[in-house]
N, C-alpha and C positions, 0 to 999 in steps of 0.2 A: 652358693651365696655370692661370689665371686664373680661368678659369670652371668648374675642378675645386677650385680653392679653395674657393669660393664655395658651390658644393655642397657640397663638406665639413663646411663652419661652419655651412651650414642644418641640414645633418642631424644634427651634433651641440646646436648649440642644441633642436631638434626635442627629441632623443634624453633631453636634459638637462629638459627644464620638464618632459617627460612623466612621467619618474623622480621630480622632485622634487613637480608633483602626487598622484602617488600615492605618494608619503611625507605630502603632508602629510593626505591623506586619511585614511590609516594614524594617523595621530599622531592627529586631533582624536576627540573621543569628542562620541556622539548619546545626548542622555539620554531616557527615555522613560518615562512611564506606564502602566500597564496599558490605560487608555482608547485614549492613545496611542497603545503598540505595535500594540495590536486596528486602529487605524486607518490605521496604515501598511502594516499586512498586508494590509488589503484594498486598498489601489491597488498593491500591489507583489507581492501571492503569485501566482507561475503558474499556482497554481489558480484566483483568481479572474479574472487574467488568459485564461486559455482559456475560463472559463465568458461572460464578456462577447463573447468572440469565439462563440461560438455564437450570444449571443442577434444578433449583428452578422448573423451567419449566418443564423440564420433570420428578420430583417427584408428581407436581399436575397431569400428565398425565397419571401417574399410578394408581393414585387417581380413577382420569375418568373411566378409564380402567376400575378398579375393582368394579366400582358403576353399570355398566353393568349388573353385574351379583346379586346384591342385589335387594331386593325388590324396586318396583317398585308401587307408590299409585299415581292417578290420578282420577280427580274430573269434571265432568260436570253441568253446570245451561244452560237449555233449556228450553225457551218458546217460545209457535207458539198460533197464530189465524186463526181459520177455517173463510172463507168470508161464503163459501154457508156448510147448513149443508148437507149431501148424505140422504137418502131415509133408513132410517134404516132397515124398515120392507121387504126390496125388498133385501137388503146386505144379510140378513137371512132367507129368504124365502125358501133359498136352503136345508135347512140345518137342517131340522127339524126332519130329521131322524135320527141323534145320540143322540134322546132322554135323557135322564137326564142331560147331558151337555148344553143341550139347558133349560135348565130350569132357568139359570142364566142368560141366551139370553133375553128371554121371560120375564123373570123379568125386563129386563134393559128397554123394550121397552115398557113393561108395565109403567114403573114409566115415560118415558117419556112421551105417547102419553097416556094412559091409555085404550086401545080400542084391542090392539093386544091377540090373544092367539092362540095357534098351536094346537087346540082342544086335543090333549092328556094331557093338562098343565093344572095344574089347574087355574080357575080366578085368574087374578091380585087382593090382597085386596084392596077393594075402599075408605079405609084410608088411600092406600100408596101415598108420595111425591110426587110430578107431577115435574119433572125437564124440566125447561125452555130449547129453543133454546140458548141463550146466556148463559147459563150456561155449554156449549158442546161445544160452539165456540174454550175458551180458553185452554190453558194446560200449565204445568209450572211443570216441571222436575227435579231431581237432582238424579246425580247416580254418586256413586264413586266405583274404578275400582283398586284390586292392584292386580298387577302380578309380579312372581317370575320364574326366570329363573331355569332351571334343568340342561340344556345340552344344550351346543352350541361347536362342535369343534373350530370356528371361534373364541367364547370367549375364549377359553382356550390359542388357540396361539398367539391372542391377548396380551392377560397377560404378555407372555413369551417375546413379542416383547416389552413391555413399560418398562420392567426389563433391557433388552441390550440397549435398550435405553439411559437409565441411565447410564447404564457403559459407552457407547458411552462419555455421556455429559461429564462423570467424567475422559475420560481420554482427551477430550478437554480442560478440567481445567489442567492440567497435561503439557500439550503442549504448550498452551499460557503461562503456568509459563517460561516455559524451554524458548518460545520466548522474554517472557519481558527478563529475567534474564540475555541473551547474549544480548538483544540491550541494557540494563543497562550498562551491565560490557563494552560494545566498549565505550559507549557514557563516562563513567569513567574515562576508559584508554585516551581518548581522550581528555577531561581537563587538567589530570594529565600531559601528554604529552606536551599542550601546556603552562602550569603555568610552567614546568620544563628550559621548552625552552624558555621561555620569563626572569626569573630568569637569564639564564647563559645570555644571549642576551643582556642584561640590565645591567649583569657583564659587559662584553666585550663593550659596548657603554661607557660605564664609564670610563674605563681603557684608553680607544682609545680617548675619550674627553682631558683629563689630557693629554694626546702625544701630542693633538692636539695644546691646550695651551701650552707647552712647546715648539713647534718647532715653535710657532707663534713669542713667548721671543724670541727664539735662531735666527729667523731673525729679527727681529728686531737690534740684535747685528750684524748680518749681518755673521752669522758663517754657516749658511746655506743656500740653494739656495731658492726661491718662488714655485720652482716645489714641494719640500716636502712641503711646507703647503698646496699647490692645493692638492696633492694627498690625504695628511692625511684627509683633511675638506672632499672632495670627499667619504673618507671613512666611518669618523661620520656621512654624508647624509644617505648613505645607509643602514649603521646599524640605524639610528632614523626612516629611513621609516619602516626597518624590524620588527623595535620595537613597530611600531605603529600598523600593520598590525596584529601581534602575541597577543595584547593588544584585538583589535576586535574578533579575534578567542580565545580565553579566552570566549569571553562575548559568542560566538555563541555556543562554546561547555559546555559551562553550560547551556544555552538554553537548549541546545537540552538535557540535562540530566535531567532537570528538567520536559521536555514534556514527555519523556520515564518514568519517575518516579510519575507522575500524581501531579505534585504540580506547582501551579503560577507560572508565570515567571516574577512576581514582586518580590517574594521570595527570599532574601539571601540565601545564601548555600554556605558553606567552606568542602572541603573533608579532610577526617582525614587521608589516610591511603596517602604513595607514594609512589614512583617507585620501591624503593630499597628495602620496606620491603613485594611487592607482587609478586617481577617476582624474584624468592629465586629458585635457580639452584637446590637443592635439593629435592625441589616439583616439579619441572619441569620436573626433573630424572622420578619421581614416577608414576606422569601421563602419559609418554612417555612407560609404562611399562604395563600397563592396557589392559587389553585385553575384546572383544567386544563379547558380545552377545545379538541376533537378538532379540529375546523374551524377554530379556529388555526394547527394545527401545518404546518409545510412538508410532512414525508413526507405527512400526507391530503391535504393539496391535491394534490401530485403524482400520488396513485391518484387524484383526481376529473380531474384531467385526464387520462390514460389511460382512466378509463371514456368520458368524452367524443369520445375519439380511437378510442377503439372502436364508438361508438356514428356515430360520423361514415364509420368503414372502412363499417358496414353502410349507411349511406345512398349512400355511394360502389356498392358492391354495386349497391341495386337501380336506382341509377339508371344501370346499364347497359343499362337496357329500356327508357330516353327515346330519340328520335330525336335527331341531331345536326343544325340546321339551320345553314345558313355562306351569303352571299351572299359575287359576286364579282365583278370587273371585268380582262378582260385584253384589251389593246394589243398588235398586231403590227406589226412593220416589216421588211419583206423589202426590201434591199440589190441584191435583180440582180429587174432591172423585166421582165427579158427572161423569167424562170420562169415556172412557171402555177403556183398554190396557190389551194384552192379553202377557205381559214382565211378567215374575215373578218377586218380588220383594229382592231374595234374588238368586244367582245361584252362583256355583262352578265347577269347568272344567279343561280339559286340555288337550291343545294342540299341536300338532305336525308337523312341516313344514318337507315334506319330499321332495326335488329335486327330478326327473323324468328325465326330457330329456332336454336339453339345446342346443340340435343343436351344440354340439362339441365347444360351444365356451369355457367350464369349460377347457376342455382338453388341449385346446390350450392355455390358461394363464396357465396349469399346465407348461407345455411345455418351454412358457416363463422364467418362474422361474426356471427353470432346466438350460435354458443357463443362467440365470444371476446370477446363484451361480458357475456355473462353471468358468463363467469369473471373480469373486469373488476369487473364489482361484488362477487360473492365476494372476490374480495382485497383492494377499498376496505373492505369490515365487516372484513376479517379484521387490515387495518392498524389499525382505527380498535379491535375489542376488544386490541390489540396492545399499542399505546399507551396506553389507558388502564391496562393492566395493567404496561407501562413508566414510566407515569407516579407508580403506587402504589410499585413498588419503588425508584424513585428517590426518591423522599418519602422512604420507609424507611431509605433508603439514608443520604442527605443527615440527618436526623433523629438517626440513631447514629452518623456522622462527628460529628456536631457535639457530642453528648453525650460522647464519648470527646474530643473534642477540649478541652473543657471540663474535666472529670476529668484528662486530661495534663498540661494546663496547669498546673494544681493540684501538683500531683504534680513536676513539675520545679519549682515554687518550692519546695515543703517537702524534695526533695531536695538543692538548691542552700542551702537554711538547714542542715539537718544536716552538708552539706558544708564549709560554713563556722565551724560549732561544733567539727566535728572537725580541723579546721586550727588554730583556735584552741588545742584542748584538747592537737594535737598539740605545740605549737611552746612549750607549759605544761609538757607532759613527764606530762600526763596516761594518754593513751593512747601505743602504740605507729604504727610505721609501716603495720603490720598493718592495725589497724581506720584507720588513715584513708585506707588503699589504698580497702579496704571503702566506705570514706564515696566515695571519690571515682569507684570502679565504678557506684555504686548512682546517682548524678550523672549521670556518661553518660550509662549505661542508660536512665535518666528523660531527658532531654536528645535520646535517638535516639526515643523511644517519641514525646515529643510532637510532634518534626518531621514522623514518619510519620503521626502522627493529620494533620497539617497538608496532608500530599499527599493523602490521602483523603477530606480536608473540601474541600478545592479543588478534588479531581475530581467528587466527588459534587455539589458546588455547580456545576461547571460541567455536568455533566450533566443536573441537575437545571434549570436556568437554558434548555438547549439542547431537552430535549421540551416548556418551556412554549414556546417561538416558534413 
């Protein structure tokens, strides 16, 4: 009973910290940087998490590679049972003309049966062991075997193929960075954007509430008509739906920042940096100024390692028409002393695979590999005038994001000043609820036009940012 208590209290103390750490995880918030977040995405996204593990993968593959060509030791245990034993004396009956070799014959056959002799041999002595049938039956073996490679053209372009390999892997870690890092920086820009735009929205619902309250009084005195409070309330509607909707996209675009950045999405997270202090017209000059080179970019390197790797398959090819040379050394140790085996117990050697004739099929994977390096290089030009042509439109691109980005900006403060003369003018009893609906539509409007300029400057700049690497 005792020591069901005892369990008990462990497993809810257990039960209890576990809960309460993951409250308090839930509670704390992680504040981040655009620099930042980019940097925690890469130790953290499963993207670049898999891509490391390849390059993992192709460093042991090199490993392999090169075990090839080291020594090589290998070990056998063999035993066999004879059911009938053969006729010994009939096996050797042939054979009694290579004289003195047959003398060990003769002895073996002697010790078995005791009765044999090849009249030039002397008697068997009739003190020697008399070896049973069952004692020939069985056998029990052990030979170990190491061989060492010399020459293999095959291993040598092998080698050379688990090297590019590598670089392969390592400029796929390079490329997925470059991919997290822009879906980080939109998924960013795209918080930022809607915390900004909910801020001023929240402004403006506020302002437009207190209007709304006051022309509610001012009928009541009966100094204004019922149509401006329908309109005005009409207008608080719209903005508390917009408010509530802009409230949800908050929540969805931190999602989605949190999934590009590899962390919970129970996890708090506040961003540090804002609008004003990363889209800075002066950096924007600089990078609009930058100029492109192809042998930079990650996708070209990636075709120049594929042409390499095609050009390595065709050396693999021909060098299926080198001889394979291997040396070897094998040990035997036979277990029943009473057998005969005519294996030496100790041998050293070496080998040579040489191809001959193959029926034209070596030829024709030569063949293969010639067009598929060739096409190899046609798709390296074909990436490289690719890009350069990706390069210009991204310029263009980025160029008129930025010019419209400019012109919005613009455009939301002189809408936000007439917005505010018409609140004034309205609250004078100059204009009606009418035109400061008007004023305050035309606000928006301007308000949603410049945010979108602002996702499009952010995309085009991160794209733009992403074909110079």
């Amino acid at each position: 009973m005792i020591r069901r208590r005892i369990i008990f209290f462990a497993l809810f103390f257990f039960a209890f910290g576990m809960l309460f750490a993951q409250q308090t995880k839930k509670d704390s918030i992680l504040s981040f940087t655009l620099k930042s977040a980019q940097d925690y995405a890469l130790q953290n996204s499963p993207v670049i998490k898999n891509a490391n593990l390849d390059l993992e993968s192709a460093k042991k593959k090199i490993f392999e590679t090169t075990a090839i060509g080291l020594p090589q030791v290998n070990s056998k245990f063999a035993y066999s049972y004879q059911i009938s034993i053969p006729d010994m004396e009939k096996q050797f009956s042939g054979l009694t003309q290579l004289g003195g070799w047959m003398y060990g014959v003769d002895s073996y056959l002697a010790a078995t049966s005791g009765n044999h002799n090849f009249g030039h041999i002397a008697a068997p002595d009739p003190n020697q062991k008399t070896i049973t049938d069952n004692q020939l039956r069985w056998g029990l073996t052990y030979d170990i075997t190491a061989t060492q490679l010399i020459f293999s053209g095959s291993y040598i372009v092998a080698l050379q193929t688990s090297k590019i390999y590598k670089q392969f892997s390592e400029l796929g870690i390079t490329k997925s960075m470059n991919d997290v890092s822009e879906q980080v920086s939109n998924a960013y820009y795209l918080v930022l954007i809607a915390q900004e735009n909910k801020n001023i929205l929240d402004s403006t619902y506020f302002n437009t509430s207190k209007i709304l309250d006051y022309v509610t009084s001012m009928n009541a005195q009966g100094l204004i008509e019922e149509t401006d409070v329908d309109q005005m309330q009409l207008t608080v509607s719209t903005l508390k739906n917009a408010l509530d909707m802009l409230e949800r996209q908050v929540e969805v675009a931190k999602n989605l920042l949190k999934f590009q950045m590899g962390i919970e999405l129970t996890q708090n997270i506040a961003l540090a940096d804002n609008l004003s202090t990363m889209l800075i017209p002066s950096d924007l000059a600089v990078l609009e100024l930058k100029e492109f080179n192809v042998e930079n970019n990650s996708d070209f390197k990636l075709m120049e390692t594929q042409e390499k790797l095609s050009g390595l398959n065709l050396k693999f090819q021909k060098s299926s028409f080198l001889p394979d040379i291997a040396a070897f050394y094998t040990h035997e140790e036979n277990f029943n002393k009473n057998s005969f085996s005519f294996t030496p117990p100790n041998m050293i050697g070496l080998s040579m695979n040489i191809p001959i004739f193959g029926s034209g099929s070596k030829i024709s994977k030569i063949q293969q590999a010639k067009i598929a390096l060739e096409k190899a290089k046609n798709s390296k030009e074909q990436v490289s005038l690719g890009l350069q042509t990706s390069f210009l439109n991204a310029k263009s691109l980025f160029i008129t994001a930025l010019n419209t980005y400019t012109t919005k900006k613009q455009n939301v403060q002189l809408a936000e000043k007439i917005y505010n003369k018409s609140l004034v003018k309205y609250k004078e009893g100059i204009i009606g609820s009418l035109e400061l609906t008007l004023a305050q539509n035309q606000y928006l409007q301007a308000q949603s036009d410049y945010y979108t300029s602002i996702i499009d400057l952010s995309s085009s700049k991160s794209k733009f940012e992403k074909i110079l690497k």
